[in-house]
C-alpha positions, -999 to 999 in steps of 0.1 A, spaced: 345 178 -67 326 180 -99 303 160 -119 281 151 -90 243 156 -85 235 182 -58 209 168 -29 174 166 -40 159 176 -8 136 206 4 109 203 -25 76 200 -22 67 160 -37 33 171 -40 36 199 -62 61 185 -87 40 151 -92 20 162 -120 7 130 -126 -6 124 -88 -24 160 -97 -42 153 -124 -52 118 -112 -66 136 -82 -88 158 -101 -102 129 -122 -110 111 -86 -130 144 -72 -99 148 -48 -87 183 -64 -103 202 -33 -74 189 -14 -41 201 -30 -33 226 -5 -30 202 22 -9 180 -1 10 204 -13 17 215 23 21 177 36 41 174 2 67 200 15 73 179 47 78 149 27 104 165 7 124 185 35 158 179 41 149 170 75 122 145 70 147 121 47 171 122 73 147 108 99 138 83 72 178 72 70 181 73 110 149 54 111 163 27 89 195 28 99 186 25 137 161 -6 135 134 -10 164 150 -34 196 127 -61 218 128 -53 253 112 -85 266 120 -82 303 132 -52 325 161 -58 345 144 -69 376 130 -102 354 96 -92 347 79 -91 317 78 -56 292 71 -73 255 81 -37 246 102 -24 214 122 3 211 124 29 180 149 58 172 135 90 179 134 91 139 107 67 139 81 87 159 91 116 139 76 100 110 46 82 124 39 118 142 42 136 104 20 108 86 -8 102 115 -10 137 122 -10 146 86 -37 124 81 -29 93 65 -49 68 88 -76 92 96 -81 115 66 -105 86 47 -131 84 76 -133 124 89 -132 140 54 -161 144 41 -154 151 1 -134 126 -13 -115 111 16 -101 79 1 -84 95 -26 -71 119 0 -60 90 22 -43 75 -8 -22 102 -22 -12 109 10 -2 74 17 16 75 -16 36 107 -1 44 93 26 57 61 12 86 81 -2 95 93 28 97 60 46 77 30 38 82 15 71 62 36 90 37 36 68 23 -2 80 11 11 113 -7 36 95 -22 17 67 -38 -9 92 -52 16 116 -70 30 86 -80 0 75 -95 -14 113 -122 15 109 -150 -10 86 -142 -43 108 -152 -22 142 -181 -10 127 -192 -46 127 -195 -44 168 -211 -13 177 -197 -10 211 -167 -16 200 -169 8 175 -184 36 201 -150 30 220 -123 24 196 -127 44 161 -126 80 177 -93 68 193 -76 56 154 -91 84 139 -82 114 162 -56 122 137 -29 126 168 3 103 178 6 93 214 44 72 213 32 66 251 29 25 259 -1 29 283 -37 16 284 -59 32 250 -84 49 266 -57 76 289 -40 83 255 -51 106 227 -46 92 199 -43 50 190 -30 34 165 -42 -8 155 -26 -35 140 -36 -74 130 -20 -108 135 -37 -134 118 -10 -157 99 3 -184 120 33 -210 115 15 -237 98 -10 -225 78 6 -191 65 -24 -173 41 -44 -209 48 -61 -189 81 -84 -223 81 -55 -234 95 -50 -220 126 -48 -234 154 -58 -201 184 -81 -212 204 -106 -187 223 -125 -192 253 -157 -174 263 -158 -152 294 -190 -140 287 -207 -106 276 -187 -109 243 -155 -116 262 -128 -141 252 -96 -156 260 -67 -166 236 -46 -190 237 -20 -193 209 1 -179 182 5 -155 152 37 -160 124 36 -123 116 21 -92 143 33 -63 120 37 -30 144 37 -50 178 36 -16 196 -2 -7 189 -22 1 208 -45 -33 200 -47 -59 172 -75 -75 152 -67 -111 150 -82 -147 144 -91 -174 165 -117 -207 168 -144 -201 193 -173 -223 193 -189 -217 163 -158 -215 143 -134 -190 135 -136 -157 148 -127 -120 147 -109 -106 179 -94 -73 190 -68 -75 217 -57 -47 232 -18 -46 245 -36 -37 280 -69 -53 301 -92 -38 314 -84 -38 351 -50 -20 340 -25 -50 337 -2 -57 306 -22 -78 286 -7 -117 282 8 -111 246 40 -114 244 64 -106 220 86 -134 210 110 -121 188 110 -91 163 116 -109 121 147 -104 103 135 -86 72 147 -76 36 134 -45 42 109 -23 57 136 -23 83 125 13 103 90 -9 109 90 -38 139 75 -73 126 71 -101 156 64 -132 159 36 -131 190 19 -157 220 -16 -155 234 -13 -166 268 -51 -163 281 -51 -125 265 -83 -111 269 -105 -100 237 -134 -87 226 -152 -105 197 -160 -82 167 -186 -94 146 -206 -134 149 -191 -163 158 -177 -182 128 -180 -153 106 -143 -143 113 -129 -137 80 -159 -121 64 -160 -94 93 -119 -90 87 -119 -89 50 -129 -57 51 -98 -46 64 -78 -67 41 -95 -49 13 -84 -15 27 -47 -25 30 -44 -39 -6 -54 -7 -17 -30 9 2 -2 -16 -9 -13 -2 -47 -6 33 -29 25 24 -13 34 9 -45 27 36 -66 46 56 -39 76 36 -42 79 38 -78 78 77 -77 107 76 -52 131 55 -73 119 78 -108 125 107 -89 158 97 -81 167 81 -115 157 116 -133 170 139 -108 204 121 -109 206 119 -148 199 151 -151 230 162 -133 251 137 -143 273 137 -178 288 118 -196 307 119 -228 301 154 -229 260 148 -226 240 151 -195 230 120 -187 191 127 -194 199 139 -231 213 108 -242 188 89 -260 188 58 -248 186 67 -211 159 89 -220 139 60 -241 146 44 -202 135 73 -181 103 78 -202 93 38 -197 95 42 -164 76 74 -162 50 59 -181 46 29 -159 45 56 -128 18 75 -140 -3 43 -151 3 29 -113 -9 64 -99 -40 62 -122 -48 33 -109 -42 38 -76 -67 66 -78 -95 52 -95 -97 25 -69 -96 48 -42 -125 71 -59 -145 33 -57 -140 34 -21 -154 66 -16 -183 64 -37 -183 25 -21 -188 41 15 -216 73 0 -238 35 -9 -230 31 -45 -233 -3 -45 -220 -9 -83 -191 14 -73 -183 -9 -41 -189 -47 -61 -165 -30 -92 -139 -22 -61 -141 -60 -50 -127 -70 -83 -104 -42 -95 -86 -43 -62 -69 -74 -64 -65 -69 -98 -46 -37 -97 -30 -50 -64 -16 -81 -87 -6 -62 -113 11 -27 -95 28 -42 -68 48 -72 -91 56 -44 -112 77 -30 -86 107 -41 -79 118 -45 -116 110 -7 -121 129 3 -86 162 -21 -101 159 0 -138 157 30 -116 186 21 -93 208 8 -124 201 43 -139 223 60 -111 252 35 -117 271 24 -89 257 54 -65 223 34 -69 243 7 -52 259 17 -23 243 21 8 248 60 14 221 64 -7 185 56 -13 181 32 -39 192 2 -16 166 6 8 142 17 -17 151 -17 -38 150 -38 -3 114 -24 2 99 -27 -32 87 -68 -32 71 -63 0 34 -51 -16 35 -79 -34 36 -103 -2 13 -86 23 -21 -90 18 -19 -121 -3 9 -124 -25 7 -132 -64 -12 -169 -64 -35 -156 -34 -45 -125 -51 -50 -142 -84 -71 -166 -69 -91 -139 -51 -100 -130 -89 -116 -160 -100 -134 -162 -64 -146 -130 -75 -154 -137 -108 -173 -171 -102 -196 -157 -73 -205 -121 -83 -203 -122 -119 -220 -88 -120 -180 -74 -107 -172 -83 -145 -194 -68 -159 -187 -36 -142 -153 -40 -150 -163 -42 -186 -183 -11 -184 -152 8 -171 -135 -2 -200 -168 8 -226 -169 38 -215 -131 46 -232 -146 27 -261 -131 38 -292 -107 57 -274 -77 38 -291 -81 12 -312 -52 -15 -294 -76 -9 -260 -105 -17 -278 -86 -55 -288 -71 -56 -251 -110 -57 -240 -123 -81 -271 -96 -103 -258 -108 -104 -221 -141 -108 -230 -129 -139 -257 -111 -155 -225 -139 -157 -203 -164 -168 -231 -143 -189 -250 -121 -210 -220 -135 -212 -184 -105 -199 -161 -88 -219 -142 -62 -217 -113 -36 -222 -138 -46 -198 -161 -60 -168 -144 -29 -151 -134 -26 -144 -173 -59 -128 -173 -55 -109 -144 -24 -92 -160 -42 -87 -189 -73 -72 -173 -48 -48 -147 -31 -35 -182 -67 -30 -201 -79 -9 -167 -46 7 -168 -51 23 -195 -88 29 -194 -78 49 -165 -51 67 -184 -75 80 -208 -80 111 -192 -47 120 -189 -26 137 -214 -26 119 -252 11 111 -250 3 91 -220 -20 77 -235 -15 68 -266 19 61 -254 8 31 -228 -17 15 -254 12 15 -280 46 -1 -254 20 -22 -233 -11 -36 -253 6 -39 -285 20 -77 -284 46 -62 -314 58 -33 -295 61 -51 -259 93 -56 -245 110 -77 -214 132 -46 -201 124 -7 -199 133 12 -230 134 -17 -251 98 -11 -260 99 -2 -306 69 22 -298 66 53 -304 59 74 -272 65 110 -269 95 108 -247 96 146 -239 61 151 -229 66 118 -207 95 131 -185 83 166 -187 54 154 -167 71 133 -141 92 160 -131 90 194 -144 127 211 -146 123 242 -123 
């Protein structure tokens, strides 16, 4: 056997991600590269891949009743799974935001990123008990009970009540059959008990990571809808009445369980007022479109990684693969859009932080850059993952290796959370009631000011589009790509001059653009770009 690329396996993804480094630095995260580099190693280890391959390969199973007839609403995983959910929750990636005290949402999103390409799956359950942390904060009491349990920072696979286990994790249900991303739609219904108390009768379309340890969902009480959390157990001890109707069929994101769910009279606890549900919850839908930037920008590593790694092993016609200069013109596209989703991903995350240390300006520039780099990043996807798989030939296609579940996974972002039309809209919502967002935006993009002159135009023409033409439904998702490319490379600024220069050129120059990777007539220094994504040991 000859001619074949060796295993990439056993390095540490961390440490060879120059990009993810030096966006790190520029987000105040570079105090923490010797836990990445050492959660970095796991990521890469022959053994962690294969429990992402058994994971997938060995999808999660309903067990609605036991054999004596009564009811479980339980789902089984492969041993792989908790593997994984054990390596990311006790490496930190749902906790590391909220007990770090330097930089934590950077932290949390590299290591998201990380752990992305090791199995995005997984990686749900931890995004969205991150994410729960804000929207308990809203109650107090639930608070007092609830966020030392997602933030321990340990696994407990055990299906008991919360409060005997030592670590929890949280998901949310609050799509339902009719109404989809329309949550005025819903039709849950909740019943007071008193004391904060409720009872819920209904259903939810899509409960991501059914086995958690409690849910935040949506319901109509009284005074309108409503924020809940119900736990998968009551009080007194007994399984609480939601019940697992069947696990969804997916694409991808196969290692993860996805239901469709019944309230039966389960009992909840109301976070936040009465009618104020989707202001107390949006919160948490603003932490998990960051993370679907992350798990973006994760994803896109994976399949570059892969593309490289494999060309660079590979010959043909007496030429490695990676020396032949159109596959190289392809390799360095897609490296270039890599690093400018990592950048982004990082600067968003640095908002957060400086969002939760009180910067107000910091936290109304997140509200509008988030959707906006969540637009752009996650669409982006899985056209880059298909170049990368069609760079490996048939291998990319066949189901021994990566690329297939790494191109099943890759619209997914792009869905959860709002997917393109929603988070476009979200951007004129944000536009027409806090116009000071825009402006902030536009300061991020001064203070590169003369930087280059083709990001200079990209910002004359954003700030023409809004003076010039009020946006409109049908309009704005043109300006929101425009605006994601602009912040792009503001953010890329920093970075090496190749990358730089190299982005304004291939993606704000309307004469250089191009439909396909490599197809770009600018000039980008194509061995600095691929040096950088993965330096040759």
């Amino acid at each position: 056997m000859f001619n074949q690329p060796p295993p990439l396996a056993d390095f540490d993804a961390f440490d060879r991600d120059l990009p993810l480094k030096a966006a790190l630095v520029r987000a105040g995260g570079g105090v923490h590269s010797d836990r990445l580099s050492t959660f970095g190693k796991k990521v890469g280890s022959a053994e962690t891949i294969e429990w992402g391959r058994l994971a997938n390969e060995n999808p999660p199973r309903l067990k609605s009743f036991d054999r004596y007839g009564h009811r479980l609403d339980e789902v089984e995983f492969h041993p792989a799974y908790h593997d994984l959910m054990r390596l990311g929750i006790e490496g930190g990636v749902s906790s590391a935001a909220w007990t770090t005290e330097d930089a934590g949402h950077p932290l949390h999103a590299a290591l998201l990123y990380l752990m992305t390409q090791a199995d995005a799956g997984t990686v749900c359950p931890m995004s969205m008990t991150y994410a729960v942390v804000p929207v308990l904060r809203a109650e107090p009491g639930v608070s007092a009970e609830w966020e030392p349990r997602v933030a321990s920072g340990r696994y407990d696979q055990r299906f008991i009540p919360a409060h005997e286990k030592s670590g929890a994790t949280m998901g949310m249900a609050m799509t339902e059959k009719q109404g989809g991303s329309d949550v005025r739609a819903n039709t849950t219904r909740a019943h007071p008990l008193g004391n904060g108390e409720y009872e819920l009768t209904g259903h939810k379309w899509f409960c991501s990571a059914p086995m958690s340890d409690a849910f935040l969902t949506l319901a109509y009480a009284e005074a309108g809808l409503t924020c809940f959390l119900v736990p998968r157990w009551r009080p007194d001890g007994s399984r609480n009445a939601l019940h697992i109707m069947r696990l969804k069929d997916k694409l991808g994101d196969r290692s993860n369980a996805s239901s469709e769910i019944e309230y039966h009279g389960a009992w909840a606890r109301r976070i936040g007022e009465e009618g104020r549900g989707i202001r107390t919850i949006i919160d948490m839908v603003q932490g998990t479109r960051l993370d679907c930037i992350a798990g973006s920008a994760g994803g896109m590593r994976a399949a570059l990684v892969q593309a490289i790694w494999h060309t660079r092993h590979r010959s043909a016609f007496q030429r490695f693969l990676s020396d032949q200069p159109a596959m190289r013109g392809v390799l360095a596209d897609l490296a270039l859009e890599s690093e400018a989703a990592t950048a982004v991903m990082m600067r968003v995350a640095a908002a957060f932080d400086a969002a939760r240390s009180g910067k107000e300006d910091e936290a109304t520039f997140a509200r509008l850059a988030t959707p906006i780099a969540k637009y752009w990043v996650c669409k982006r996807q899985p056209g880059f993952v298909y170049e990368a798989l069609e760079c490996l030939g048939g291998a990319g296609f066949v189901e021994e290796g990566p690329m297939p579940r790494l191109f099943r996974q890759s619209p997914l972002n792009a869905i959860w959370e709002g997917s393109g039309n929603v988070i476009a809209l979200d951007v004129l919502r944000a536009l027409t009631r806090e116009p000071e967002a825009w402006d902030l935006f536009r300061a991020e993009l001064n203070q590169v000011a003369g930087a280059h002159p083709l990001l200079d135009a990209a910002a004359g023409h954003l700030d023409a589009d809004l003076a010039e033409t009020a946006l409109t439904e049908s309009s704005v998702r043109r300006f929101v790509e425009a605006a994601a490319l602009a912040l792009q490379a503001a953010c890329l600024s920093h970075a090496h001059s190749a990358v730089f220069s190299g982005f304004c050129e291939a993606r704000l120059d309307p004469e250089n653009r191009a439909f396909q990777y490599g197809a770009s007539s600018a000039a980008i220094d194509i061995a600095e770009l691929l040096a950088r994504a993965l330096p040759i040991e």
